[in-house]
NULO-142789 format. One record per residue (C-alpha): x, y, z; residue number from 0. Coordinates in Angstrom, 1 decimal. Each point is the difference from the previous one (the first is absolute). Example, Ala and Ser with C-alpha at 12.3 -4.5 7.8 and 13.67 -1.06 7.14 Angstrom:
<nodes>
<node><u>12.3</u><v>-4.5</v><w>7.8</w><num>0</num></node>
<node><u>1.4</u><v>3.4</v><w>-0.7</w><num>1</num></node>
</nodes>
This chain:
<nodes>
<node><u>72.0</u><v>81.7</v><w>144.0</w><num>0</num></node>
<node><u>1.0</u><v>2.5</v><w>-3.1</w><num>1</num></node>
<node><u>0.2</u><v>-1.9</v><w>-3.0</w><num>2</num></node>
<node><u>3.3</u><v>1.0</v><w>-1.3</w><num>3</num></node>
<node><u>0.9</u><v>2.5</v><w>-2.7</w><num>4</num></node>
<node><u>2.6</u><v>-1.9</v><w>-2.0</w><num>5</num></node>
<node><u>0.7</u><v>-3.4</v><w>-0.5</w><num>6</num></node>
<node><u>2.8</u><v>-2.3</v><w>-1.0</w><num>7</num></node>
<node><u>-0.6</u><v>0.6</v><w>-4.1</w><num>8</num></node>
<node><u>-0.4</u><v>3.6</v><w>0.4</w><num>9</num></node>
<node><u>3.3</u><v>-0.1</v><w>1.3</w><num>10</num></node>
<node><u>1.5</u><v>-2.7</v><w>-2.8</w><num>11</num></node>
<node><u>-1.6</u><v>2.6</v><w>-2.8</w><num>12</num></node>
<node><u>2.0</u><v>2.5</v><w>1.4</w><num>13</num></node>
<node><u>2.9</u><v>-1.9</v><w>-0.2</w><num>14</num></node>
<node><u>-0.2</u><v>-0.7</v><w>-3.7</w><num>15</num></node>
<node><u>-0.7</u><v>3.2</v><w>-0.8</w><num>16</num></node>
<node><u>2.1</u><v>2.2</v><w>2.2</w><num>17</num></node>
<node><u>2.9</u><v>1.0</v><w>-1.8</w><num>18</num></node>
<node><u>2.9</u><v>1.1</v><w>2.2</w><num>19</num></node>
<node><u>-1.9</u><v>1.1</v><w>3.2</w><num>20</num></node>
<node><u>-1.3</u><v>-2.6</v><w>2.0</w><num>21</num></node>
<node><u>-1.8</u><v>0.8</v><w>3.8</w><num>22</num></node>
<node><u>-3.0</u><v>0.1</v><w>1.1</w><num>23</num></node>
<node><u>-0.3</u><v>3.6</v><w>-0.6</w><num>24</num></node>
<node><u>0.0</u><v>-0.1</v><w>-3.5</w><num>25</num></node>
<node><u>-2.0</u><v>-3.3</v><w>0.1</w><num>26</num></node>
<node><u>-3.2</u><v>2.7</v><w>1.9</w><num>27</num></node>
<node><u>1.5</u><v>2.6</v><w>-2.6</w><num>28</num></node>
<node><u>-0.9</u><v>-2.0</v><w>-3.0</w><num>29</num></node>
<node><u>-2.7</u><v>-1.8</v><w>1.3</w><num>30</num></node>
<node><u>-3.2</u><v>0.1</v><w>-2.7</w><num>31</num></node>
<node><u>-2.4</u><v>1.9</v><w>2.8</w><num>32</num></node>
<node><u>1.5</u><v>3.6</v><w>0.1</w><num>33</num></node>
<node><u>-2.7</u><v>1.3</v><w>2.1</w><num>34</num></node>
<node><u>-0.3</u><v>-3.1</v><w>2.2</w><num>35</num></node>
<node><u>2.5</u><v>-2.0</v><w>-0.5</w><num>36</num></node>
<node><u>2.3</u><v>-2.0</v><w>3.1</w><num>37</num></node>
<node><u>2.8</u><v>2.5</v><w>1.5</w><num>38</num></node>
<node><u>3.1</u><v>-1.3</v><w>0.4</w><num>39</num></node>
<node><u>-0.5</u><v>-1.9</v><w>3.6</w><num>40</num></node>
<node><u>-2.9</u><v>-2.4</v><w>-1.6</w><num>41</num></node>
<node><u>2.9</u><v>-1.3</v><w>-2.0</w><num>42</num></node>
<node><u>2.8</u><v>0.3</v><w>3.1</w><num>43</num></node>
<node><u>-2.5</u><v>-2.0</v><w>1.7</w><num>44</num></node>
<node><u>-0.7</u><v>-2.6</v><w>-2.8</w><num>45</num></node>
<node><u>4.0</u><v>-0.7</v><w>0.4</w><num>46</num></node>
<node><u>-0.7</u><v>-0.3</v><w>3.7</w><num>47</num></node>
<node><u>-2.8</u><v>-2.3</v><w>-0.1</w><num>48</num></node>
<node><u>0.8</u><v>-2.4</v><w>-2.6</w><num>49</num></node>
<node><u>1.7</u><v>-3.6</v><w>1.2</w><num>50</num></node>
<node><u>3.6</u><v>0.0</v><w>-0.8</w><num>51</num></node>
<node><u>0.2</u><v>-3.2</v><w>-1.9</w><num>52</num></node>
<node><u>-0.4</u><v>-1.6</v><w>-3.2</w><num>53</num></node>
<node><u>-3.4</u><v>-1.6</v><w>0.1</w><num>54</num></node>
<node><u>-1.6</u><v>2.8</v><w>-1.8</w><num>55</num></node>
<node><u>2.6</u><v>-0.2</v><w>-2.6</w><num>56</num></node>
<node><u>-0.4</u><v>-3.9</v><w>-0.3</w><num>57</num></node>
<node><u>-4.1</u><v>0.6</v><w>-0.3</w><num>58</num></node>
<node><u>0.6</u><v>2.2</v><w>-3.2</w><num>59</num></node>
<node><u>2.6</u><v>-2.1</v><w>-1.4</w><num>60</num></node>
<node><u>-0.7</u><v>-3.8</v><w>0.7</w><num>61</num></node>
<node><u>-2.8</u><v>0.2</v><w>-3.2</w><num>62</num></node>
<node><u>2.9</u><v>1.3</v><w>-2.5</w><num>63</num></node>
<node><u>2.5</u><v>-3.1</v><w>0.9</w><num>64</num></node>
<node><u>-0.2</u><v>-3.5</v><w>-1.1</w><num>65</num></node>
<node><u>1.2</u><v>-2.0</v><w>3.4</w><num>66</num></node>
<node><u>1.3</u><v>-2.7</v><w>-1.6</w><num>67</num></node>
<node><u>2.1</u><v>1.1</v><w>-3.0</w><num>68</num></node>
<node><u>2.5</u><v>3.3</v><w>0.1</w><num>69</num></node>
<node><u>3.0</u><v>0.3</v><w>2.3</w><num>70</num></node>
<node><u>0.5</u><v>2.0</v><w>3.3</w><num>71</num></node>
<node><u>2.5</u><v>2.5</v><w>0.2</w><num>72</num></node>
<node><u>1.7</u><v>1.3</v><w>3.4</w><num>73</num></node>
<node><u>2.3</u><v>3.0</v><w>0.3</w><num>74</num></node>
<node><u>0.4</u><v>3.0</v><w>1.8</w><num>75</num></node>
<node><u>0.1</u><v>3.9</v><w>-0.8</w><num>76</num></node>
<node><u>0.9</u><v>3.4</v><w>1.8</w><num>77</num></node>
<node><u>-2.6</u><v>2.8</v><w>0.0</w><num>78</num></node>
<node><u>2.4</u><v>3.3</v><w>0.4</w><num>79</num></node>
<node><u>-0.8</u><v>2.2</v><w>2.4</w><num>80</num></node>
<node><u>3.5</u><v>1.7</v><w>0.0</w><num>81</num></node>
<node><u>-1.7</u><v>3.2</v><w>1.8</w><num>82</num></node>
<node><u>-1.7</u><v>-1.8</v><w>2.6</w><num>83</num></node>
<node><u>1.2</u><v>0.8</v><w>3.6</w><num>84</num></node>
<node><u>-3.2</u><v>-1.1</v><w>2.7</w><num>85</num></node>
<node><u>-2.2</u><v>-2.7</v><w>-2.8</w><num>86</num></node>
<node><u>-0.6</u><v>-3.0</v><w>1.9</w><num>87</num></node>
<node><u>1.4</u><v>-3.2</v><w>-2.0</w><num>88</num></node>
<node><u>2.6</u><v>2.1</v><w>-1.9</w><num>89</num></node>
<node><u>3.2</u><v>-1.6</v><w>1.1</w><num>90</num></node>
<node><u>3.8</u><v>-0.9</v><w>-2.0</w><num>91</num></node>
<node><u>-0.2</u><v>-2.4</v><w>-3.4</w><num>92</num></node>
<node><u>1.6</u><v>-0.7</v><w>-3.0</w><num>93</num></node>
<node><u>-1.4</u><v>1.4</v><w>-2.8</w><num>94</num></node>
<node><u>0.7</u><v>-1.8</v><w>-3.6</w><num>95</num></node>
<node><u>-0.9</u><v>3.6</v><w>-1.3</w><num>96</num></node>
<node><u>2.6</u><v>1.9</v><w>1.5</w><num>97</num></node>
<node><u>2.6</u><v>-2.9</v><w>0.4</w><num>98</num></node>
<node><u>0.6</u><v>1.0</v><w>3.8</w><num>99</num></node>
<node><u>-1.7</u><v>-0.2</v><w>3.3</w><num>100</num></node>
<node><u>-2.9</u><v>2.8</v><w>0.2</w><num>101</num></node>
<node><u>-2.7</u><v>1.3</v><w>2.1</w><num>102</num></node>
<node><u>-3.3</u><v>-1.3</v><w>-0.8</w><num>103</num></node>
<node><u>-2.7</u><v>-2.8</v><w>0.5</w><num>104</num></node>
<node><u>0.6</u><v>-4.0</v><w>-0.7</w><num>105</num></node>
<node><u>-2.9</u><v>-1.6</v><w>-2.1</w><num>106</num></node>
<node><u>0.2</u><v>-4.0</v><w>-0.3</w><num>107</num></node>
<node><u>-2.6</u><v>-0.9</v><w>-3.0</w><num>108</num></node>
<node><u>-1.0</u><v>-3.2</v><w>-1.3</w><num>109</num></node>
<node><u>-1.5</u><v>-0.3</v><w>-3.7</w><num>110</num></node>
<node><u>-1.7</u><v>-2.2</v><w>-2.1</w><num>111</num></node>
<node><u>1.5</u><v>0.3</v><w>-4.0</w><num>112</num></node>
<node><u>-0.8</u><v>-2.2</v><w>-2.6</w><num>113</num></node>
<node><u>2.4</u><v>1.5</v><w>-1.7</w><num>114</num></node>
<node><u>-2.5</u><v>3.1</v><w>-1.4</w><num>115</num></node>
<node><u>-2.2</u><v>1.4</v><w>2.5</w><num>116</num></node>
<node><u>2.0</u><v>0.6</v><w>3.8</w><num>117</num></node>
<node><u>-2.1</u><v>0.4</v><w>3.0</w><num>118</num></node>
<node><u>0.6</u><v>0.5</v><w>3.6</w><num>119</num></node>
<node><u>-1.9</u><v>-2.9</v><w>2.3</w><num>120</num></node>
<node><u>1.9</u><v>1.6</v><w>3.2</w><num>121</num></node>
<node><u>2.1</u><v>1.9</v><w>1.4</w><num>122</num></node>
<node><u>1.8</u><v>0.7</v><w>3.6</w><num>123</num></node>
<node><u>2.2</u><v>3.0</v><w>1.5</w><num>124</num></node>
<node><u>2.8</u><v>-1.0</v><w>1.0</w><num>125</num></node>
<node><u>1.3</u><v>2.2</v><w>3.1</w><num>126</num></node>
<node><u>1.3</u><v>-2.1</v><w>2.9</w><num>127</num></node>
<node><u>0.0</u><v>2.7</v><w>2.5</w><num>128</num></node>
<node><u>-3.6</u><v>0.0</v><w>0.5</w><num>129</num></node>
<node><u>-0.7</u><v>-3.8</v><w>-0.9</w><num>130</num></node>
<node><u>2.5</u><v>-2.0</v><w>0.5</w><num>131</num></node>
<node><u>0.1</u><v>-2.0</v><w>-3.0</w><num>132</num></node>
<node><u>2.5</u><v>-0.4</v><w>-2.9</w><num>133</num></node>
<node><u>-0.3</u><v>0.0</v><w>-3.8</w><num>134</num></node>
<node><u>0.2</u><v>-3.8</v><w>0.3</w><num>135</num></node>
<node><u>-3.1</u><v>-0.3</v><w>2.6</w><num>136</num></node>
<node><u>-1.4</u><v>2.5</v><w>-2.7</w><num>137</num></node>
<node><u>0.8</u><v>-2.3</v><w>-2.8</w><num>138</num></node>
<node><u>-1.5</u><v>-3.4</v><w>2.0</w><num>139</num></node>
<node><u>-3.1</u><v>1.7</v><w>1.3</w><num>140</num></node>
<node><u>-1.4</u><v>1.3</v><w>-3.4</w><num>141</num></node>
<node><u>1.0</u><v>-3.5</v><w>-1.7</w><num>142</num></node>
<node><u>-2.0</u><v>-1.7</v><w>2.8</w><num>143</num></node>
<node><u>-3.1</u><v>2.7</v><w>-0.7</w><num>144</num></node>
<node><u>0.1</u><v>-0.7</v><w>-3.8</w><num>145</num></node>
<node><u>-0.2</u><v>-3.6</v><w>0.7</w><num>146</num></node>
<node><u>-3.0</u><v>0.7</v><w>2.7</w><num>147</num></node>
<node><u>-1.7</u><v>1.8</v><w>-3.2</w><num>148</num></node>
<node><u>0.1</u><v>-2.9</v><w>-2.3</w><num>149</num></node>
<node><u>3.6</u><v>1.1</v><w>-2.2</w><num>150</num></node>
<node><u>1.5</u><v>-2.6</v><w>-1.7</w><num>151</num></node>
<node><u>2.9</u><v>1.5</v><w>-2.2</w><num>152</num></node>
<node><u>2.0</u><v>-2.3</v><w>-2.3</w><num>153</num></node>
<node><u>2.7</u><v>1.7</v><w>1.8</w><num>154</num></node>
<node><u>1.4</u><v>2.6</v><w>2.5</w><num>155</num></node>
<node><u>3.1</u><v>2.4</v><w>-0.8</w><num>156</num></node>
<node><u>1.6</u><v>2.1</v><w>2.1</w><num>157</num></node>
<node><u>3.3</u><v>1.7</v><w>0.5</w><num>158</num></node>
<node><u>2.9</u><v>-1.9</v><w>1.2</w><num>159</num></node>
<node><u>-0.1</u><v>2.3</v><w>2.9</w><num>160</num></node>
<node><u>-2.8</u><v>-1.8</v><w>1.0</w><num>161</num></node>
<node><u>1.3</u><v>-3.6</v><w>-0.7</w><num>162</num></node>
<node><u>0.7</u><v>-1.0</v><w>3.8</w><num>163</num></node>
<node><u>-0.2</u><v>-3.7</v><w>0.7</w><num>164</num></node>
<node><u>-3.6</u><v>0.9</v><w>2.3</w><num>165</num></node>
<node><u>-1.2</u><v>1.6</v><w>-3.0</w><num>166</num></node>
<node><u>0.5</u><v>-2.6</v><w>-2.5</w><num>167</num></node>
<node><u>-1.0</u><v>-2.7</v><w>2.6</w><num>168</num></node>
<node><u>-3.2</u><v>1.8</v><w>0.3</w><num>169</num></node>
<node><u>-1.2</u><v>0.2</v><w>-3.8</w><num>170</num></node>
<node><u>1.0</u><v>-4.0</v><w>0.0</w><num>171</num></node>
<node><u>-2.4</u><v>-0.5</v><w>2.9</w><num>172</num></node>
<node><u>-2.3</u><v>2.2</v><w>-2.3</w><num>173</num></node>
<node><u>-0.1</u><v>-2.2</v><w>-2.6</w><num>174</num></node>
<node><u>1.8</u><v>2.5</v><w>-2.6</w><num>175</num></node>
<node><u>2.5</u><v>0.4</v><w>-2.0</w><num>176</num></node>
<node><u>2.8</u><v>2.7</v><w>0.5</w><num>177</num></node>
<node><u>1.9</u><v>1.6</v><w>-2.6</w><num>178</num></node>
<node><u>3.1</u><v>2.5</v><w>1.4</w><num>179</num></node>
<node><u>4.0</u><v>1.5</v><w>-0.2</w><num>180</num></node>
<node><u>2.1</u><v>-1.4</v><w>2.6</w><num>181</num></node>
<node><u>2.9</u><v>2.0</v><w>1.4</w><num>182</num></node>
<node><u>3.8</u><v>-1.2</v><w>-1.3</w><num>183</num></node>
<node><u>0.7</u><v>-1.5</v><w>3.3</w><num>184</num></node>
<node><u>-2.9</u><v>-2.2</v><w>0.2</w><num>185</num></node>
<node><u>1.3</u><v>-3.7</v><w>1.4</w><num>186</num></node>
<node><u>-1.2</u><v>-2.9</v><w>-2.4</w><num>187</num></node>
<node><u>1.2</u><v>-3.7</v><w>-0.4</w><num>188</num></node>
<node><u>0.7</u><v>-1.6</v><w>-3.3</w><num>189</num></node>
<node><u>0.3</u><v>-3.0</v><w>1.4</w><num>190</num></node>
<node><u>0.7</u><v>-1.8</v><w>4.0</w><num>191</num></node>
<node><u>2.7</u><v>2.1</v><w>1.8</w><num>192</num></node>
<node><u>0.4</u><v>2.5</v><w>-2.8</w><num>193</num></node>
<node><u>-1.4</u><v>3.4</v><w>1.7</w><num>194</num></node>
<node><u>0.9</u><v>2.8</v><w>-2.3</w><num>195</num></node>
<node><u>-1.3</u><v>3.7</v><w>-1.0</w><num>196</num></node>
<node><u>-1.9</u><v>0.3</v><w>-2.8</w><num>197</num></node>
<node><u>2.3</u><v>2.2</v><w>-1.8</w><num>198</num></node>
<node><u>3.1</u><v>-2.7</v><w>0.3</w><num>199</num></node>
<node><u>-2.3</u><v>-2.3</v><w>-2.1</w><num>200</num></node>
<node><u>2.5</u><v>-1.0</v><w>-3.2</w><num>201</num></node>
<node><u>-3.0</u><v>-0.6</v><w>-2.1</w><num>202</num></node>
<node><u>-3.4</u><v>0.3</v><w>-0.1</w><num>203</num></node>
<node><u>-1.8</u><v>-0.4</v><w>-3.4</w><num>204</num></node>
<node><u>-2.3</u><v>2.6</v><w>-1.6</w><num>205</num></node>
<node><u>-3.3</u><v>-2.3</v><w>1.5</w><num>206</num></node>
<node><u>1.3</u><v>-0.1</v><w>3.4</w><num>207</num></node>
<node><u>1.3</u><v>-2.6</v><w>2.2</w><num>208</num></node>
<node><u>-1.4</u><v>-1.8</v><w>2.8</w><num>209</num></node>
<node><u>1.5</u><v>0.5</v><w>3.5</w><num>210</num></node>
<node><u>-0.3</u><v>-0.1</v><w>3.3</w><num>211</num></node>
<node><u>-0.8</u><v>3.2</v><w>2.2</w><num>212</num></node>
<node><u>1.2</u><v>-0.4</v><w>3.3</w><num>213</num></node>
<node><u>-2.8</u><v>-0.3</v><w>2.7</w><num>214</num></node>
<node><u>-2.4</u><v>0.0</v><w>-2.7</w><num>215</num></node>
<node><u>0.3</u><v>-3.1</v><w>-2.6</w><num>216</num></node>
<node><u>0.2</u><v>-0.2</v><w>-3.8</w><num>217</num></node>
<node><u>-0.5</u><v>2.9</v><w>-2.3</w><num>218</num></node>
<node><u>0.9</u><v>0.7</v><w>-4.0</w><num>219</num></node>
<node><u>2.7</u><v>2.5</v><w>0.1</w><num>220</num></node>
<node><u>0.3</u><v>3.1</v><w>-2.9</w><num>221</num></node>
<node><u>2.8</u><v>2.2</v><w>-0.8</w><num>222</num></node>
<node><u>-0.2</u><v>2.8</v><w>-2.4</w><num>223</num></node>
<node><u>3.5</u><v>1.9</v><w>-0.9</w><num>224</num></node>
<node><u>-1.1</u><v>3.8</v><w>-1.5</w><num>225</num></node>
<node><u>2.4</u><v>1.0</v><w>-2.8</w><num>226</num></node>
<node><u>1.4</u><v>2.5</v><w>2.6</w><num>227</num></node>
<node><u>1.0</u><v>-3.1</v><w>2.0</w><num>228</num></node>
<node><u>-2.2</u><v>0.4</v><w>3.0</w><num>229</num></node>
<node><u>-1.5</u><v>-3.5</v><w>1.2</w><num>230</num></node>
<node><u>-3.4</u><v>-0.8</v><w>1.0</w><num>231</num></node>
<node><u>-1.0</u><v>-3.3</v><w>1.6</w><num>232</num></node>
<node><u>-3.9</u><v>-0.9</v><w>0.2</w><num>233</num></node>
<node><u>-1.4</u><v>-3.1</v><w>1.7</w><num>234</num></node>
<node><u>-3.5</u><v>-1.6</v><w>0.2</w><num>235</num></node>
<node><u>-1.5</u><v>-3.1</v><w>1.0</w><num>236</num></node>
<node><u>-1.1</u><v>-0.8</v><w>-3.2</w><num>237</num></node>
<node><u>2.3</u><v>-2.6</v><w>-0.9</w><num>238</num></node>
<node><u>-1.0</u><v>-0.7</v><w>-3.4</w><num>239</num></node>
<node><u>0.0</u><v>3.8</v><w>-1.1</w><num>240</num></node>
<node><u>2.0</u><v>1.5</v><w>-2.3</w><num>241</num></node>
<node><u>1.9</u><v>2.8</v><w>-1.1</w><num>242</num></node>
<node><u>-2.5</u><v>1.0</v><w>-2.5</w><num>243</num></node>
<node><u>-2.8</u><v>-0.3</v><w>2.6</w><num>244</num></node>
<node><u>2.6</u><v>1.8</v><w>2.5</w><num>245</num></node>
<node><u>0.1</u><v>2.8</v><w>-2.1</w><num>246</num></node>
<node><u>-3.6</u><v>0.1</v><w>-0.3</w><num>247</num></node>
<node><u>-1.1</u><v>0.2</v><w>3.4</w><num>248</num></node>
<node><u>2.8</u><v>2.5</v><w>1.0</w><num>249</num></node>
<node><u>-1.6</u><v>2.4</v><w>-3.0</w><num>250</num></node>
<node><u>-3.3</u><v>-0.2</v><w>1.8</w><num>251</num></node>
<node><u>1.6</u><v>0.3</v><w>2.9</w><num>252</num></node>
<node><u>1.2</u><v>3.4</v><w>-0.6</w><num>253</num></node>
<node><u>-3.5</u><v>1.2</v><w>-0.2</w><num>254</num></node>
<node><u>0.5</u><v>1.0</v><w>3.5</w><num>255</num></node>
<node><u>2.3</u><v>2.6</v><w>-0.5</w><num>256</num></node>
<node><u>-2.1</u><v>1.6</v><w>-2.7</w><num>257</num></node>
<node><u>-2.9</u><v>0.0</v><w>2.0</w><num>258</num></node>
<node><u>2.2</u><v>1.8</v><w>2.8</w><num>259</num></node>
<node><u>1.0</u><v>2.6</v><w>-2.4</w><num>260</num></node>
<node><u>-3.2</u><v>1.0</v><w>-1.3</w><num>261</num></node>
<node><u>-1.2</u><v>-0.5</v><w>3.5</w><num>262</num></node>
<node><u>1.6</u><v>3.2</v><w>1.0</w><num>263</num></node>
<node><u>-0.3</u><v>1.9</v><w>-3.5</w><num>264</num></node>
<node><u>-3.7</u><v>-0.4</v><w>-0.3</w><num>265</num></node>
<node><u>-1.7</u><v>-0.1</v><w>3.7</w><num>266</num></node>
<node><u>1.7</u><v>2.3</v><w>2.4</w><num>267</num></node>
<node><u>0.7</u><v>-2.9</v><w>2.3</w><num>268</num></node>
<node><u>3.5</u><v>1.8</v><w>1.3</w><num>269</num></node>
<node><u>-1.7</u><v>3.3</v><w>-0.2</w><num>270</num></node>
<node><u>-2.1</u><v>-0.6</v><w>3.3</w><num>271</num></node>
<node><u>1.0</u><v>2.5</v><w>2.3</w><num>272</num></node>
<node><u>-1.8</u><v>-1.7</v><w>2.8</w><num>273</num></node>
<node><u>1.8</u><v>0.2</v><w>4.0</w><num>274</num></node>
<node><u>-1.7</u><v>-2.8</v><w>1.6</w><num>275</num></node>
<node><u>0.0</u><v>-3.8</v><w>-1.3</w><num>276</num></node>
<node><u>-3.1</u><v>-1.0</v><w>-0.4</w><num>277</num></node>
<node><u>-0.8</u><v>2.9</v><w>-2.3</w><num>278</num></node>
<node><u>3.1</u><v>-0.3</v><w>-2.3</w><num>279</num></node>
<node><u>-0.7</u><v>-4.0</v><w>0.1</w><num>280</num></node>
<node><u>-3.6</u><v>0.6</v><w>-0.9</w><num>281</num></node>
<node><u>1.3</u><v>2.5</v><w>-3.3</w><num>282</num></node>
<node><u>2.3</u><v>-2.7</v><w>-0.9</w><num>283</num></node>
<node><u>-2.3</u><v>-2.5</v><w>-0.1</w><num>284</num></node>
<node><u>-2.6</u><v>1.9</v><w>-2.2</w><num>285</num></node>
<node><u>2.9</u><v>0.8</v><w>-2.1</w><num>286</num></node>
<node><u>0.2</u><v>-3.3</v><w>-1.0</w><num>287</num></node>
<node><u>-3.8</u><v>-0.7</v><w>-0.7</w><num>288</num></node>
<node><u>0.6</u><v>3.4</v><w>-2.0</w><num>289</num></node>
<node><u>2.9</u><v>-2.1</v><w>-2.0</w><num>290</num></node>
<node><u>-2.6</u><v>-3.2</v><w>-0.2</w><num>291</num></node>
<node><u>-2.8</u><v>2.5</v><w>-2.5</w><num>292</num></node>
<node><u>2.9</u><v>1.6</v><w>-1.6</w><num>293</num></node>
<node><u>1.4</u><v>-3.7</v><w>-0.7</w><num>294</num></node>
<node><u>-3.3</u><v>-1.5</v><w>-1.5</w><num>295</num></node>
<node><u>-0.6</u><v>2.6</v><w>-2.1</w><num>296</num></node>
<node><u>3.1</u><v>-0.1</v><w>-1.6</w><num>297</num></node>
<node><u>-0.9</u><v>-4.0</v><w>-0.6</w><num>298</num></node>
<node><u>-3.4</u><v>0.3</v><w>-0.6</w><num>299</num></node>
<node><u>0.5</u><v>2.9</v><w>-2.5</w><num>300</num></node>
<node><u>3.5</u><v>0.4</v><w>-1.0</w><num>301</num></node>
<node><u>0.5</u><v>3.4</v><w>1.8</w><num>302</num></node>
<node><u>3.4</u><v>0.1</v><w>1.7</w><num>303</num></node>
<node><u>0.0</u><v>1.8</v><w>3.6</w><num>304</num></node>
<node><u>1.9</u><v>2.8</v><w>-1.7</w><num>305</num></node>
<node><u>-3.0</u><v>0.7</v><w>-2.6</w><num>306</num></node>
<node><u>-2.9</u><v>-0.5</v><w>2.7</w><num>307</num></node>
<node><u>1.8</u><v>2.7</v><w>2.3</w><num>308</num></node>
<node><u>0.6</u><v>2.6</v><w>-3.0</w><num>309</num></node>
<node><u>-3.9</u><v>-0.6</v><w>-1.5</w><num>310</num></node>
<node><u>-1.3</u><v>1.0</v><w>3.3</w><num>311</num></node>
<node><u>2.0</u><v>3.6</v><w>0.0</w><num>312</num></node>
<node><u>-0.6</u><v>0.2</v><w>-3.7</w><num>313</num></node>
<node><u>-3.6</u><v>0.0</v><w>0.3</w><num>314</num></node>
<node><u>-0.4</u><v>2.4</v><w>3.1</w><num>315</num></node>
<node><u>2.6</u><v>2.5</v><w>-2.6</w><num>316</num></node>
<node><u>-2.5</u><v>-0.4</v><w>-2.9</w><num>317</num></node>
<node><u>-3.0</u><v>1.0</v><w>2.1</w><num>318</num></node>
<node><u>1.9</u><v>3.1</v><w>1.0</w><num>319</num></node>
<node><u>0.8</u><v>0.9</v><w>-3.2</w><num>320</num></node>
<node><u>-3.5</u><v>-0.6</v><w>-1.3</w><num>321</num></node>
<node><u>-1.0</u><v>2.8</v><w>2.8</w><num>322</num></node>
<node><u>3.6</u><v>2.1</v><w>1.6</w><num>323</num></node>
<node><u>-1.2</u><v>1.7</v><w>2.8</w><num>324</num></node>
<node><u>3.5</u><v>2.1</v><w>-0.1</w><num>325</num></node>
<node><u>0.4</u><v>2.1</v><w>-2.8</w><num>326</num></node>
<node><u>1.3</u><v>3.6</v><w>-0.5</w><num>327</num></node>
<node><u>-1.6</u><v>2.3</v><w>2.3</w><num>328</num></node>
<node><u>-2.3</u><v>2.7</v><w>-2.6</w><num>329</num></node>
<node><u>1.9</u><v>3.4</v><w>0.1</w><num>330</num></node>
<node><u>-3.2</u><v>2.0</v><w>-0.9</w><num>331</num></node>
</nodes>
């Protein structure tokens, strides 16, 4: 057999240094070999060949996470595709981005945070068509995974979109601790007999209250009132926490949607124009081990993702300009 002309970090290189075109065609374009280098199909194939899942992802990350300190974060983001009209797992989502339902792909990720560095340990596509399974199966297969690979977060926050009774049940089981918003109309029980929503609670000091979640058991209950007036209520099953520790965790929490954003600004993870799955799941995934380097270096050496990204394209301009090979044409 061939030994193949690219390989999984050619392709992640690319990535970080591509700047608004990412395929495989510019990946063979700007290859280092000019005479010799791969064509195109060596990378198409690479996407082809490469096992859609996130134990490659876990390899290269699993030395950069302490397992038994940081939190895990879950949530979910749309990669547009609003032009997309035959790309396998493109299907209708919300998108927080555009505030309205859009064409494009659903990624599930979980993190680890300790509240400075944010890394992806795994990650699933949601797209029920060809699977079958929901976000929630999403959300309980990866937390079982992190637990088969040693994880032992001081806590798990998610959405409240995500706080189904099955869900919490199953971080319990776990052995973790959960940290989430409920919805207004969530049942609870002050006391025996006294089933009410969350949002008809009279009172409910700044540290919480204890209560009673129906089908689920005791919980320490948070509401926050914005000076706009919109209520939030959070829950864990940390019944000694506090508001001060609440606030906290949902700071570190929001890591997540950080780490989306500059997911999408700084590795061309929504700009694969891939048709079939497997490929497009194989550019998302080495998306994200494109996002692990970028993240590292901006811990290990105070380089933010933006500045990384710029240096690259500053350097190839000052090596042009040290030698332009397009000037004014000689008129003698």
């Amino acid at each position: 057999m061939n030994k193949a002309k690219c390989e999984a970090e050619d392709y992640i290189q690319f990535l970080i240094a591509a700047q608004k075109t990412f395929s495989t065609v510019e990946a063979a374009n700007s290859h280092p070999a000019e005479s010799d280098g791969p064509a195109h199909d060596a990378y198409t194939r690479l996407l082809e060949r490469l096992p859609p899942d996130s134990a490659a992802l876990w390899a290269e990350v699993s030395g950069h996470v302490d397992k038994t300190r940081g939190m895990l974060v879950i949530d979910d983001s749309t990669l547009d595709k609003p032009h997309a009209r035959h790309m396998e797992l493109v299907s209708r989502h919300w998108s927080g981005k555009q505030h309205q339902v859009v064409q494009g792909i659903n990624l599930v990720s979980l993190v680890w945070t300790d509240g400075d560095c944010c890394l992806p340990v795994d990650y699933r596509i949601y797209h029920k068509d060809s699977d079958g399974l929901t976000k929630n199966d999403h959300f309980r297969a990866m937390l079982n995974t992190a637990k088969a690979r040693g994880l032992e977060p001081v806590l798990v926050a998610f959405d409240g979109w995500y706080a189904s009774l099955d869900n919490l049940k199953q971080v319990r089981t776990l052995g973790w601790h959960w940290l989430t918003r409920l919805k207004s109309n969530r049942q609870v029980s002050l006391s025996i007999g006294n089933t009410l929503a969350v949002i008809d609670i009279p009172d409910i000091p700044r540290d919480g209250r204890l209560v009673h979640l129906t089908g689920y058991g005791q919980i320490r209950l948070f509401r926050l009132v914005a000076t706009n007036g919109d209520v939030e209520h959070w829950a864990t099953n940390i019944l000694t926490l506090t508001e001060d520790g609440r606030a906290i965790y949902a700071n570190r929490a929001w890591r997540i949607e950080e780490y989306h954003r500059s997911l999408k600004q700084f590795t061309g993870i929504e700009r694969g124009q891939f048709r079939r799955a497997r490929r497009q799941h194989n550019h998302i995934g080495l998306a994200l081990r494109a996002f692990v380097r970028l993240e590292l270096q901006r811990v290990h050496f105070w380089i933010s993702h933006a500045q990384a990204k710029t240096s690259i394209i500053r350097d190839a301009i000052r090596l042009y300009r040290a030698n332009p090979s397009i000037r004014l044409p000689s008129t003698a």
